[in-house]
C-alpha positions in Angstrom: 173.3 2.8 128.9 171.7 3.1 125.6 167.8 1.5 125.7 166.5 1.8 122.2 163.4 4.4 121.2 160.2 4.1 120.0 160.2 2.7 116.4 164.1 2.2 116.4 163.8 -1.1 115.7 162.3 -0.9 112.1 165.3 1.6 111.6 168.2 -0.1 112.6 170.0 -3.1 112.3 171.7 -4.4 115.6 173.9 -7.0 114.5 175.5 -4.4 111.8 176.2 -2.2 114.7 177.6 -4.7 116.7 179.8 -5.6 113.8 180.7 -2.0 113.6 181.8 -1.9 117.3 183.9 -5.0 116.7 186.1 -3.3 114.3 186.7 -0.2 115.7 187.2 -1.1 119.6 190.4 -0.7 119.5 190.8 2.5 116.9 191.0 4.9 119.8 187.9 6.9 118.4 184.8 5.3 119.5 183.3 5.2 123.1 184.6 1.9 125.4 182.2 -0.8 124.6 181.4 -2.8 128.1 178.3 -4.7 126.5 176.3 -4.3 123.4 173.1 -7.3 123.1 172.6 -7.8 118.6 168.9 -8.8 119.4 167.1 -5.7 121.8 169.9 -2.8 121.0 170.7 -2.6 124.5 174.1 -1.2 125.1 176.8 0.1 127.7 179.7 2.2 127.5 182.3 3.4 129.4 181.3 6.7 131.0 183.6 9.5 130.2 184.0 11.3 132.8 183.5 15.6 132.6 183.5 15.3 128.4 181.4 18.1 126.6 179.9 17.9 122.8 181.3 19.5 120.6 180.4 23.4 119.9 179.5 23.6 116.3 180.1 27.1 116.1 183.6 27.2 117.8 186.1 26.6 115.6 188.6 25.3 117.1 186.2 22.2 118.1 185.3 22.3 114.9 188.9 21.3 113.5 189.2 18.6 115.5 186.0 17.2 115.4 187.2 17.3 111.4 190.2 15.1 112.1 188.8 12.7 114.5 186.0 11.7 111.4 189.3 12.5 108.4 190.7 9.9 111.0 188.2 7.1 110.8 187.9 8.3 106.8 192.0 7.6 106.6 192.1 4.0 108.2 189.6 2.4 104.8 187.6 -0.1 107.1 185.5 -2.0 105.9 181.9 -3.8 106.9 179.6 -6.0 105.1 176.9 -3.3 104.8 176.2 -0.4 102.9 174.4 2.9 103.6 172.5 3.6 100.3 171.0 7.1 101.0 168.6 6.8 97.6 167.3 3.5 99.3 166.6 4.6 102.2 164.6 7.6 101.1 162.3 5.0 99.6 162.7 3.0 102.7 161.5 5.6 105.5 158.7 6.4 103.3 157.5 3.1 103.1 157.5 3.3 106.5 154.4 6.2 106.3 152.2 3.0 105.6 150.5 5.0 102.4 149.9 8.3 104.1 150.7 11.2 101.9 153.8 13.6 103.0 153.1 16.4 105.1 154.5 18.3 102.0 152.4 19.1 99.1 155.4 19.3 96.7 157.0 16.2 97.9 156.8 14.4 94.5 158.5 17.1 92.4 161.2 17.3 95.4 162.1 13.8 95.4 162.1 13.4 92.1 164.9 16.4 91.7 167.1 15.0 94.9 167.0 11.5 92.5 168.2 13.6 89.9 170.9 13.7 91.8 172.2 10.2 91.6 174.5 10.5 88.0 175.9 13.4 89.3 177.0 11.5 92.6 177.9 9.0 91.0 180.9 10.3 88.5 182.6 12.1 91.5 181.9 9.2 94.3 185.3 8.4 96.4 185.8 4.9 97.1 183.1 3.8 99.8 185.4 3.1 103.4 183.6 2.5 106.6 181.9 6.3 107.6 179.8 7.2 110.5 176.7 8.4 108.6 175.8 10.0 112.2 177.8 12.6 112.2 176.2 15.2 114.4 178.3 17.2 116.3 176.3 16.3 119.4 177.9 12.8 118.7 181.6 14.2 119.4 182.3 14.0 123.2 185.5 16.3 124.2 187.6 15.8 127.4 189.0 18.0 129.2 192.5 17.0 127.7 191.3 17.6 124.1 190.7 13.9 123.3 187.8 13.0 121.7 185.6 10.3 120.8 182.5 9.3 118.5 179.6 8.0 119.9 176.8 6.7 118.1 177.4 4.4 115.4 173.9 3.1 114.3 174.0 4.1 111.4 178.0 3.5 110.5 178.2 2.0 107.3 179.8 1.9 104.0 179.3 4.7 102.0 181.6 8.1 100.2 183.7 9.4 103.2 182.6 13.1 102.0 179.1 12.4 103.0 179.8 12.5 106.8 180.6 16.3 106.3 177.5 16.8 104.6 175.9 15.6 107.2 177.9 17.0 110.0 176.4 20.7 108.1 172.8 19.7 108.4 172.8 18.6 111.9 173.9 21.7 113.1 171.7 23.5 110.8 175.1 25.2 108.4 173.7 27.6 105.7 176.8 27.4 102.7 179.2 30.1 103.8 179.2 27.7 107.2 179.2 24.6 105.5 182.2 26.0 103.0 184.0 26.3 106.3 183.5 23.1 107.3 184.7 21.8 104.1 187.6 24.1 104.0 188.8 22.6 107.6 188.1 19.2 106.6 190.3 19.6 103.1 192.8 22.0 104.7 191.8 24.2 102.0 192.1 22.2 99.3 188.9 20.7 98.3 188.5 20.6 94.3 184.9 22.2 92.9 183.3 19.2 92.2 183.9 17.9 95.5 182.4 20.7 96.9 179.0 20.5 94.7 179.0 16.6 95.7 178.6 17.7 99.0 176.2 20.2 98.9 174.7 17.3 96.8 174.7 15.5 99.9 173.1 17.8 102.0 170.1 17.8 99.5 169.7 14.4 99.6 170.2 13.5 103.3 167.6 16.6 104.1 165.6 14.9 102.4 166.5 11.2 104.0 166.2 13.1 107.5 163.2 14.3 106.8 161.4 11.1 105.5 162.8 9.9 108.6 160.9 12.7 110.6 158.2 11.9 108.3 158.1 8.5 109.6 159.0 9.3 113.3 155.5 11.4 113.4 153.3 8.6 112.6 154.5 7.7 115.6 153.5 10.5 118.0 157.2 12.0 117.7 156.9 15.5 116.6 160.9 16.9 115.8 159.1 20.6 114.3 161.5 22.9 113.2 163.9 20.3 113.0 162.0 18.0 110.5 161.0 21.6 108.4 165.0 22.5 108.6 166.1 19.5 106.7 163.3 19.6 103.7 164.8 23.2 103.4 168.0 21.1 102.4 166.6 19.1 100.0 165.5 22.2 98.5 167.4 24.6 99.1 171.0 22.7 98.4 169.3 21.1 95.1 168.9 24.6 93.5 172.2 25.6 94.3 173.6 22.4 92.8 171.8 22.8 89.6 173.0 26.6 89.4 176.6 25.9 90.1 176.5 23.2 87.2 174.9 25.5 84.9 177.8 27.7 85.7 180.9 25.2 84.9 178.8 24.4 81.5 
């Protein structure tokens, strides 16, 4: 049973997840819906029984976790909502009800991560239904091998590709792990530009995640090193777009 958290309600939208839930009940990759209430967020699944997450440094969960999610990428579903990560940068910061950022470079940060958008922009895939959520703590394994993905909040429309980015900066990927990823995800295969869009990603869902920390403080909800991990994203991921397109011009 899934009883929502403090502040969830100013984060997410209940009927958009119930939606969500209505169109992939009977996909074979999310959790068995018993009961899910649009208004409160209150929800019940089917429990499944002696299911692990998935180890994100074991490779062979790792592959897949890649084609349960290359899965929900291939079937092009489609909702009535969108997942606009530049929006929602502005949106959890609204959230800080005027209080400065914790970070006294925030300004010059944000500005570069929106520096971002062209760039994302010329190389986005079509938007298909993706699970925004994509930590790996979200990907419940049976003992068979099975697997499902639980969680869909924040499922929405958006660039298939940015599910891996996220999938890196949950589980806290520097790039040789995160080239791994995208190797398993792209059998190998995944074109340069690709590969900068998502590291583009990371940048600018580092910095999403943590505005969203940002916001979850105010609130007495302190996620530390956790919060401090994905600003180093939006840094870090940034520079090494910008020198990588340097390179190719």
């Amino acid at each position: 049973m899934r009883i929502p958290g403090e502040g969830t309600s100013e984060l997410i939208d209940r009927v958009q997840e119930a939606e969500v839930y209505s169109l992939i009940k009977d996909k074979n990759i999310c959790d068995d819906l018993i009961y899910i209430n649009a208004e409160n967020g209150y929800k019940i699944t089917k429990f499944i029984e002696n299911s692990r997450n998935c180890d994100d440094k074991n490779n062979d969960d790792l592959r897949i976790c890649m084609e349960k999610i290359k899965e929900l990428h291939s079937l092009g579903l489609e909702v009535g909502h969108e997942f606009d990560v530049f929006e929602k940068i502005d949106f959890y910061e609204s959230l800080w009800k005027n209080k400065n950022s914790i970070y006294p470079d925030y300004k010059e940060v944000k500005a570069n991560i929106f520096s971002l958008r062209d760039f994302i922009e010329k190389n986005r895939k079509p938007k298909c239904l993706t699970h925004i959520d994509a930590n790996c703590d979200n990907f419940l394994i049976s003992p068979d091998g099975s697997l499902r993905l639980i969680d869909w909040e924040y499922a929405s429309m958006q660039d298939p590709d940015i599910d891996i980015a996220m999938f890196c900066i949950y589980a806290g990927y520097d790039r040789k792990q995160a080239d791994a990823l995208i190797d398993l995800y792209f059998e190998g295969k995944c074109e340069k530009m690709t590969r900068l869009k998502i590291y583009a990603y990371m940048a600018i869902s580092g910095m999403l995640w943590s505005n969203w920390c940002e916001y979850k403080r105010t609130l007495g909800v302190d996620f530390g090193e956790y919060s401090l991990m994905q600003y180093r994203y939006a840094k870090d991921f940034y520079r090494i777009v910008q020198e990588e397109l340097a390179k190719e011009e």
